[in-house]
N, C-alpha and C positions, 0 to 999 in steps of 0.2 A: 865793819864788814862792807866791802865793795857791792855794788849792784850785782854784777857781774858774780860775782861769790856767793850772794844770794841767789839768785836765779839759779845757778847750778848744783846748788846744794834744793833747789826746791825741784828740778829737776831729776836729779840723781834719786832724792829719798822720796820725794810725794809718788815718782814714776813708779821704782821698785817697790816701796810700802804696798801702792796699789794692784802691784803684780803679784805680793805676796799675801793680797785680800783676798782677792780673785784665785786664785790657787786654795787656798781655803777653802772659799766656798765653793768651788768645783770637787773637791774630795768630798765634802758634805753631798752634792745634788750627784756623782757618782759617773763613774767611766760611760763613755757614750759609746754602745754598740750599734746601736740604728741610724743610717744617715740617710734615711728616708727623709723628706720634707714635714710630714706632719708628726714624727720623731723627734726631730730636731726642734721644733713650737712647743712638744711636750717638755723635753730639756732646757731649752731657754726660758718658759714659763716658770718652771722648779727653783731654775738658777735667781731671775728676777726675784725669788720670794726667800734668799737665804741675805741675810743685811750685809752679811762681807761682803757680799756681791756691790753691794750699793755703796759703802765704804771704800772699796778698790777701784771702781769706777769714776769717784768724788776724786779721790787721790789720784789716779791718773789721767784726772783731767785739769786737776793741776797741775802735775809737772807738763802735760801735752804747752797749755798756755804759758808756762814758765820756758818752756824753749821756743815759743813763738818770740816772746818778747827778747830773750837772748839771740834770735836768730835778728832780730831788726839792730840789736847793737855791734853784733861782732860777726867773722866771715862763717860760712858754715864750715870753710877749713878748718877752723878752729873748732866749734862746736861740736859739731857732730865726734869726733876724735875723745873731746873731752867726756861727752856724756860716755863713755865706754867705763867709765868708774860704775857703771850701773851693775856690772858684770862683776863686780868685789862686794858690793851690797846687797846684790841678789846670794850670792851665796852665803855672806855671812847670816841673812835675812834666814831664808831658806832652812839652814842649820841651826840659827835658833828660837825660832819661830814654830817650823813645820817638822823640825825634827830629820830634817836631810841629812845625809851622811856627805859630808862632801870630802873627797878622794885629798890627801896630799899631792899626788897629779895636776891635778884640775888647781889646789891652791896654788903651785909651780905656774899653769899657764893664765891664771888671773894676775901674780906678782909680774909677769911677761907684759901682759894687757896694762897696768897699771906703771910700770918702767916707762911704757911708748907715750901714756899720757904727762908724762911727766918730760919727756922729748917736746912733746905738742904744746906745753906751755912755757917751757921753755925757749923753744922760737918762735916765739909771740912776739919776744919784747924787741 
């Protein structure tokens, strides 16, 4: 496996993995009605104290430094286009993970999203 293949794959899944920690543990610390300021300390303390929170965060700060290092090798024309694969593993994630229902629709404009990346590395070469 190329450098390059690695980094995008630790992008793609460390990124979404970690969005779908985080999402977790937000359903657990629970819908936020007050956006007062010392509301909002109450709920980010809650959240600090549920572990997926800490897991999701760990996870997306991996993929964050895995597209750093991608961004110093390749143009961000490229990169950024390709990370849009996050948007077919957020949903598959999502689905079997959290129990999301995701629309045949939506799988239509992901297969859409994931065509154009396959345009994007294609005229790469």
């Amino acid at each position: 496996m190329s450098l390059e293949a690695a980094l995008l794959a630790l992008i793609v899944l460390g990124g979404t993995a970690g969005e779908l920690c985080i999402t977790r543990a937000m359903k657990v610390v629970g819908e936020v009605h007050d956006f007062r300021p010392l509301a909002l300390v109450r709920v980010f303390t809650r959240a600090m104290q549920v572990p997926w929170m800490w897991f999701g965060l760990s996870l997306m700060g991996i993929g964050f430094f895995a597209m750093l290092a991608m961004l110093s090798l390749e143009n961000v024309s490229f990169v950024v286009p390709i990370t849009a694969l996050t948007f077919a593993a957020g949903a598959y994630g999502g689905s079997l993970f959290l129990g999301e229902r995701v629309t045949p629709l939506r799988w239509a404009g992901i297969l859409l999203v994931c065509l154009g990346v396959v345009l994007v590395v294609q005229g790469k070469g």
